[in-house]
C-alpha positions as CSV (number, residue, x, y, z in Angstrom):
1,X,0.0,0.0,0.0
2,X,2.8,2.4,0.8
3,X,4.8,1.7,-2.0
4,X,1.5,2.5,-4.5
5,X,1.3,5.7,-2.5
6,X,4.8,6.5,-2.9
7,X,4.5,5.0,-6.8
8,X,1.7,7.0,-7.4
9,X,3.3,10.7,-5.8
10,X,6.3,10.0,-8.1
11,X,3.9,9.8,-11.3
12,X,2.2,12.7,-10.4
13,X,5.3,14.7,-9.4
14,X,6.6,13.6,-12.8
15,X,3.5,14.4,-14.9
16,X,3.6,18.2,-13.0
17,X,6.8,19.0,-13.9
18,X,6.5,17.8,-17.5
19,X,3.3,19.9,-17.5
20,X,5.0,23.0,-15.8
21,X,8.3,22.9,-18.3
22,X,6.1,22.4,-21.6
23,X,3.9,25.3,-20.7
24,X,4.7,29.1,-22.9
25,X,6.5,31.2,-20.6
26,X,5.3,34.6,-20.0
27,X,8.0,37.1,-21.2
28,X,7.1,41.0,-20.6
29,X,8.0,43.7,-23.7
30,X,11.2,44.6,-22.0
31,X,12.2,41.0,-22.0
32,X,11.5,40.7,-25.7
33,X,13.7,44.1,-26.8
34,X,16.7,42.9,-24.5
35,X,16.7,39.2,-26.5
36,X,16.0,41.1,-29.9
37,X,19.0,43.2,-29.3
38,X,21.5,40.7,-27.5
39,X,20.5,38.3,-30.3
40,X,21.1,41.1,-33.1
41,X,24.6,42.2,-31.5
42,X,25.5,38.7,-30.6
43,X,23.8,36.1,-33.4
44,X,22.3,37.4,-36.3
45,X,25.6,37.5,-38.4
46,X,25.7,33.5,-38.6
47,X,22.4,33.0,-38.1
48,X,20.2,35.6,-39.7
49,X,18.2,38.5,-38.7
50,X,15.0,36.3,-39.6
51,X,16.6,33.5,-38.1
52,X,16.8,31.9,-41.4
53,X,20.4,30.4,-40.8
54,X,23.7,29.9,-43.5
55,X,23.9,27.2,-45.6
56,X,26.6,24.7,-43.9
């Protein structure tokens, strides 16, 4: 009996943080313009403004 209850709370502590790390996260504006711009100074040369990428 202990060992289903212990079973069990694993499952569900399993299937909440599965739940929790697949859901959006919430970014505010400010967020958004700091990635744009560290991404921009920092990225966009290999991989693209539009994040399109180089061949090879």
């Amino acid at each position: 009996m202990i060992a289903a209850l212990i079973g069990a709370a694993i499952i569900t502590g399993l299937g909440v943080a599965y739940f929790n790390y697949e859901l959006p996260r919430l970014r505010t504006a400010e967020q958004i313009a700091l990635g744009r711009s560290v991404y921009m100074a920092n990225c966009a040369q290999c991989h693209g403004a539009q994040l399109e990428g180089q061949p090879d």
